[in-house]
N, C-alpha and C positions, 0 to 999 in steps of 0.2 A: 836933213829933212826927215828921216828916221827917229831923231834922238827923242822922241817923244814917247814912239814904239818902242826901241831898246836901243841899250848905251851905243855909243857908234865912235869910232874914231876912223880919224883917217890919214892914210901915210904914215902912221906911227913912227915917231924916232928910230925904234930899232927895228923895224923893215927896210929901212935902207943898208941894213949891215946885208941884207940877200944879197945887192946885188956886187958886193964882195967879195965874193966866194964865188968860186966854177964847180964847187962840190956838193953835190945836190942834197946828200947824205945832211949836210950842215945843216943846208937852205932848210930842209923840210924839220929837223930839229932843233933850227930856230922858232921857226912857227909854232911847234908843240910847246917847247920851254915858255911865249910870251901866249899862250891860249889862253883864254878864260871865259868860263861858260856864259852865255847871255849877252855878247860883246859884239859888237858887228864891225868886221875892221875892213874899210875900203883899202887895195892895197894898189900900188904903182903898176900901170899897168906892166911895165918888166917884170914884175912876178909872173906872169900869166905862166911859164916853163911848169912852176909847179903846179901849177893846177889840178893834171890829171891825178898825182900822189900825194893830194892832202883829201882826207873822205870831210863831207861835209854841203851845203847846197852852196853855191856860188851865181853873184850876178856880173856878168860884163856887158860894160854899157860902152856902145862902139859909135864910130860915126860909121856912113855909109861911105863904102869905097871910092867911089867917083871924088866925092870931099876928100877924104882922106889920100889918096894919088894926088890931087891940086894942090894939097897941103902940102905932100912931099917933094915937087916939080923937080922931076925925075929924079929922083936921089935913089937909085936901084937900093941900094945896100939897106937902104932905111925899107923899103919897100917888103923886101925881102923879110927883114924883120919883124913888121908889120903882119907878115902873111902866117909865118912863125908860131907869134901871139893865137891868132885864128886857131891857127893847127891845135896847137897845146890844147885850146878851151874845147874843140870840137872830139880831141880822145879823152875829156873828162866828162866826170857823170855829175849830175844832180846841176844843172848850168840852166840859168834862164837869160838868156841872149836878149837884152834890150837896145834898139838903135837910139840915139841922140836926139833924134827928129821924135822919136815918138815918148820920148824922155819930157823935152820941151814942151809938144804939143800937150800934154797934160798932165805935171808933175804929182797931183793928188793921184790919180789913178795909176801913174806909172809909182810912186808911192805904194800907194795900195797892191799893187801885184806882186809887185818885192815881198812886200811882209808875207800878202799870201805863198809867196814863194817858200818863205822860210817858217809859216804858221803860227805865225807874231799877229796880234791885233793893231793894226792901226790907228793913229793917235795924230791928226792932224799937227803941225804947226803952224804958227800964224803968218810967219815970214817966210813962206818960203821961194822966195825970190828972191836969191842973194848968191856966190860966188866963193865956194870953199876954201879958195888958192887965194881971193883978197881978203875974204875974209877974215883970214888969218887962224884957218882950222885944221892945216894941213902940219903933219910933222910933231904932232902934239901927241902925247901918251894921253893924255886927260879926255875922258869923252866928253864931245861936246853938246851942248845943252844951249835950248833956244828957244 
């Protein structure tokens, strides 16, 4: 919904080599070696670990707890890592915390606040009501364009 404002991919192929490793050292010089300036890469929410040791602004877009506990019907261990995720993103800096609900309720503006987040001019596109994961956007190097 960005790709208008600046290039965007998402889940890139080679983010998933993160969650491969338990060495963080790797994790964070994977992300340097596939960086490139101007690129907006949505990443799995299992990256969330590195968050606070990559400098740079970052958006996590969450549901609200109550959903997200129902989602997990009692699965502690999931739970736990869930909460994990939180932690990570709350000892990092430059973080604009967006919920789901307020995601949905206005995807121009919730748009718009991102870019202003990152100091990118906003560039509407037309479709934007459509599903990254059917869309078939997710796991692609190539930014996408819509």
């Amino acid at each position: 919904m960005l790709s208008s404002s600046v290039d965007t991919v998402t889940e890139p192929k080679w983010s998933h080599e993160i969650r491969f490793t338990n060495d963080m050292a790797k994790k964070i010089q994977l992300i340097k070696d596939n960086h490139k300036d101007n690129l907006l890469v949505k990443y799995s929410s299992l990256c969330t670990e590195i968050a606070p040791n990559i400098d740079g602004k970052k958006v996590f877009l969450f549901r609200n707890i109550l959903d997200h506990l129902n989602k997990l019907q009692g699965d502690t261990q999931e739970a736990k890592f869930w909460l994990y995720r939180w932690t990570n993103l709350l000892d990092s800096s430059d973080v604009l915390f967006m919920s789901f609900e307020q995601f949905m309720e206005d995807k121009h503006k919730a748009c718009k606040d991102i870019c202003n987040h990152f100091e990118i001019e906003y560039k509407p596109v037309k479709d934007i009501d459509f599903h990254v994961k059917q869309a078939g956007y997710n796991h692609n190097d190539t930014p996408i364009r819509l």
